[in-house]
N, C-alpha and C positions, 0 to 999 in steps of 0.2 A: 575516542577519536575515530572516526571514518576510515573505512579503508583508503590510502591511497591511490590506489589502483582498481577499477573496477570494470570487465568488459562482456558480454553477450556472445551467445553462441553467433557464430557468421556463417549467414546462407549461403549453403554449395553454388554460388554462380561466379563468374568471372569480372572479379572486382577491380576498377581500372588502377593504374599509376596514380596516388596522387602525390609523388614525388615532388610536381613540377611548383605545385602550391611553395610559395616564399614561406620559410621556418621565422617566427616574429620571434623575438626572445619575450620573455615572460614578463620582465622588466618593463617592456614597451608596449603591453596590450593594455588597453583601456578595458579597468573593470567596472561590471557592472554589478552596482550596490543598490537595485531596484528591490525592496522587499519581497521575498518566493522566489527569487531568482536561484539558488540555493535547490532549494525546497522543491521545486518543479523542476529540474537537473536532472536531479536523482530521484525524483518522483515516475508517477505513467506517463511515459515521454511519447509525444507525437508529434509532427511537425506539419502544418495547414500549407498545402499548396494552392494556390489561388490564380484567376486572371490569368489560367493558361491557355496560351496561342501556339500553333503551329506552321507558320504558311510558307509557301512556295510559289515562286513565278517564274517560268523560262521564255524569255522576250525573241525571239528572231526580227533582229531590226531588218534583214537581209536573206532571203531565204538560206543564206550561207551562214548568216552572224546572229550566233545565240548570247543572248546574258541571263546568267542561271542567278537565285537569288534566293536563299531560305533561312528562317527566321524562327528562334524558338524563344515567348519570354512565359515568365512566372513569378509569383511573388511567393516567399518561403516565409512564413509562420515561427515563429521559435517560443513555444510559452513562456519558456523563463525570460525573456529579453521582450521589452517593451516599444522596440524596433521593429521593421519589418526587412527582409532581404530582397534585393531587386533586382530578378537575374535576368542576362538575355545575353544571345549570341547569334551570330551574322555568320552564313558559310555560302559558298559558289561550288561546292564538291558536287556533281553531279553524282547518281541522281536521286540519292534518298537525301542530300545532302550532311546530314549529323550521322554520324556511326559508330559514335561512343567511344569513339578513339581520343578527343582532345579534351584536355579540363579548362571549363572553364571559370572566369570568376564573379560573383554577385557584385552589387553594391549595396554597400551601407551607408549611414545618414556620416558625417562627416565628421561628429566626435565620435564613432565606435570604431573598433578595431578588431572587427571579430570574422577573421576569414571564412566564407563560401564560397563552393566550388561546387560546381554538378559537370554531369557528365551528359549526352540525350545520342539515345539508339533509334532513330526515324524508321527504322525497317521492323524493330518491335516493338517499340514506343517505351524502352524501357529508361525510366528518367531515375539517374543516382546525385543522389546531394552527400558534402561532407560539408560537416562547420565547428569551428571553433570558437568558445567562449568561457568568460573568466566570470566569476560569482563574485564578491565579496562581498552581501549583504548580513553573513551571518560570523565572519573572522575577516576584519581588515587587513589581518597581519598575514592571515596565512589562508588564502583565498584558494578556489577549487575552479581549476580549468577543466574544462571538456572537449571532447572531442567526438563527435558523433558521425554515421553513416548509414547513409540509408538509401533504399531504392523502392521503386513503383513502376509496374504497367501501367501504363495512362491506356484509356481506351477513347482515345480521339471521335469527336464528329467532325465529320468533314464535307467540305462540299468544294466540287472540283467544278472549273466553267473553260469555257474555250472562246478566241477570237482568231479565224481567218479572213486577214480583206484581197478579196478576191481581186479588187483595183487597185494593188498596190504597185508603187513610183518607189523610186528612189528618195531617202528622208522620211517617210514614213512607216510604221509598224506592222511589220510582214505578218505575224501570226505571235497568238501568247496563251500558253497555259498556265493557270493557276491556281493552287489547291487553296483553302482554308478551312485549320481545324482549330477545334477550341474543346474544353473541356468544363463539368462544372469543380469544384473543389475536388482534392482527396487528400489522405491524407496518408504520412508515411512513417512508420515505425523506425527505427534504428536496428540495423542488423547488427553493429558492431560499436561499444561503447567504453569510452575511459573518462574515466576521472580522474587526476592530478593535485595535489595538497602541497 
């Protein structure tokens, strides 16, 4: 039998709370009984991040009245799981807006039940993912949860534009700055890992 418990050395950096993630009882997680799911777990684990955007817009409707506005999404890869995870998150925090301070959460398709959470640093692009997920392709009875963590430097391209109208009235848009960055894939290792039996 497998060990029950299995985890990875964890990189010297400053790993957020993920406290706030809701504890699901084990009972209530939808397992996945995909064949390799197992096998790929506890095999070379990486995780494909894909379809990542970055952007930012700060609107001054009024030379006085700013609306700040930034946007980070991506899509998280799990090899063992035949899903895909669809993360994104909305912030008005001026002015790098994300600072790795809040967790947030993925979506998945609507029968899984398998929690993602990231975290994203806009000031060093440093993007942290955690997820959970349940195996039972290889023991229906006594199936193997994981819980994995991981993080990336994204190295953003970006392209920033400017709009000043010089003839601006009242009701129309005074001035707007706005970044866009995007990446192409990469991918992320697990610095910290458990298994559960």
């Amino acid at each position: 039998m497998r060990a029950s418990l299995i985890s990875l050395a964890a990189v010297l950096v400053s790993a957020p709370t993920w406290a706030s993630a809701a504890v699901i009882p084990l009972d209530n997680i939808v397992r996945d009984d995909n064949p390799g799911c197992t096998a790929d777990s506890f095999g070379s684990f990486d995780w494909t991040v894909s379809a990542i955007v970055y952007n930012t817009s700060i609107t001054f409707s009024t030379p006085a009245h700013q609306i700040p506005s930034g946007i980070v999404q991506f899509n998280l890869t799990n090899p063992a799981l035949t899903y895909t995870a669809v993360c994104e998150a909305y912030s008005s925090q001026l002015t790098d807006f994300f600072y790795g301070n809040i967790v947030y959460s993925c979506t998945e398709p609507a029968n899984a039940t398998t929690p993602t959470k990231f975290t994203f640093d806009a000031g060093t692009s440093l993007l942290r993912v955690n997820q959970t997920w349940t195996c039972s392709d290889e023991d229906a009875a006594y199936p193997d949860t994981f819980t994995y963590a991981g993080a990336v430097n994204l190295t953003l391209d970006c392209t920033a534009s400017s709009y000043q109208n010089a003839n601006w009235t009242m009701g129309e848009i005074y001035s707007r700055n706005t970044t866009f960055c995007s990446q192409e894939d990469v991918i992320i290792s697990p610095y910290l890992a458990t298994a559960v039996a």
